[in-house]
C-alpha positions as CSV (number, residue, x, y, z in Angstrom):
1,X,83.2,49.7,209.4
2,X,79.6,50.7,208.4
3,X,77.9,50.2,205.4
4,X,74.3,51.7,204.1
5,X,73.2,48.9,201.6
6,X,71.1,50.2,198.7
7,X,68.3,49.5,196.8
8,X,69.7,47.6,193.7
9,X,71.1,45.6,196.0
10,X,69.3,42.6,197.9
11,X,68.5,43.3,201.0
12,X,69.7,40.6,202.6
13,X,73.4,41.9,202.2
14,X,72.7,43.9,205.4
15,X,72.4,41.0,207.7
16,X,74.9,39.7,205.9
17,X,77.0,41.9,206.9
18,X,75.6,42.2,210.3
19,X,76.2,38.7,211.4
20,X,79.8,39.1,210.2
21,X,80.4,42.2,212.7
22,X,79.5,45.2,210.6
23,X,77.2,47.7,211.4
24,X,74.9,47.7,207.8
25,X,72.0,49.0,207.4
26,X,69.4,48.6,204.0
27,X,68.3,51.9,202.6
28,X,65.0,50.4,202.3
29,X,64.8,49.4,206.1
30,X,65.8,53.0,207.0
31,X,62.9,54.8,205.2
32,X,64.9,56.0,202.6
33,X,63.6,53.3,199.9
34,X,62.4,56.2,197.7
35,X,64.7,58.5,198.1
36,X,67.1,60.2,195.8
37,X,70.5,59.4,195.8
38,X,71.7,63.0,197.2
39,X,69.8,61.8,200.1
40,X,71.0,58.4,200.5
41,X,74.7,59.8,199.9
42,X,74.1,62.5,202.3
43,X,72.5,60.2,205.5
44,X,75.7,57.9,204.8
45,X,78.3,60.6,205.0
46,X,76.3,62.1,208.1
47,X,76.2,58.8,209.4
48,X,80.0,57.7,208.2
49,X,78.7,55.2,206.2
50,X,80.2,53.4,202.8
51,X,77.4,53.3,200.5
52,X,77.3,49.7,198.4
53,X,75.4,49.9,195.7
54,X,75.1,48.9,191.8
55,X,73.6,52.1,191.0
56,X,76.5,54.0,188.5
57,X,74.9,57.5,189.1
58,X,76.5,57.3,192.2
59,X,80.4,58.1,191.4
60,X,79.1,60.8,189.1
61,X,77.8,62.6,192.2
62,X,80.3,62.6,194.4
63,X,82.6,63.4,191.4
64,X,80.3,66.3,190.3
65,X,79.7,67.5,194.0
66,X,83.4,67.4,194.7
67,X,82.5,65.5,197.8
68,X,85.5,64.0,200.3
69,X,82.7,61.2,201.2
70,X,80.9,59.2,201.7
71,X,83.0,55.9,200.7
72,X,81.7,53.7,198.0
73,X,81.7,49.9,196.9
74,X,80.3,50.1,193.2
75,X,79.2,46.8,191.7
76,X,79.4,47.2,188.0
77,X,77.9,45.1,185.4
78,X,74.5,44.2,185.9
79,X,72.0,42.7,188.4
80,X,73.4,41.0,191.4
81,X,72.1,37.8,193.2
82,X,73.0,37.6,196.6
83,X,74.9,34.7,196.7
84,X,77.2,36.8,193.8
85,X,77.3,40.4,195.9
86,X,78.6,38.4,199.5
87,X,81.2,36.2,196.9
88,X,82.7,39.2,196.1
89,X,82.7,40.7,199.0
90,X,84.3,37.5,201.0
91,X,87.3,37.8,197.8
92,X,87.6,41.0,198.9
């Protein structure tokens, strides 16, 4: 599986999930720190990525756009730590 990491989340979750076999990437290390999120959905779907992020504009685009992808891991509810993003993730 890959994963594009963004910004609201820490970017340490990408080595995270690096060291645990995944190919991850943080939008941030990818030169897309500033980007919209059209753009960060788009380079994920190009790149058959699932986009984690914490950002809730994301479902409303791929809803809006009528998009088939890229996948998404939403974490809802406020600001994450890291230790509380890879928790959830290990539940998972």
């Amino acid at each position: 599986m890959r994963f594009l990491v963004d910004m609201p989340l820490p970017p340490a979750l990408a080595p995270w999930l690096r060291e645990r076999g995944y190919d991850a990437v943080h939008a941030g290390d990818i030169g897309l720190h500033e980007a919209e999120d059209s753009a960060i959905l788009q380079r994920a779907y190009v790149e058959r990525r699932v986009v984690i992020t914490a950002d809730l504009d994301y479902p409303r685009l791929l809803a809006l756009s009528g998009a088939e992808g890229p996948g998404l891991i939403l974490f809802r509810g406020g600001d994450f730590s890291e230790a509380e993003v890879t928790d959830r993730l290990t539940q998972a």
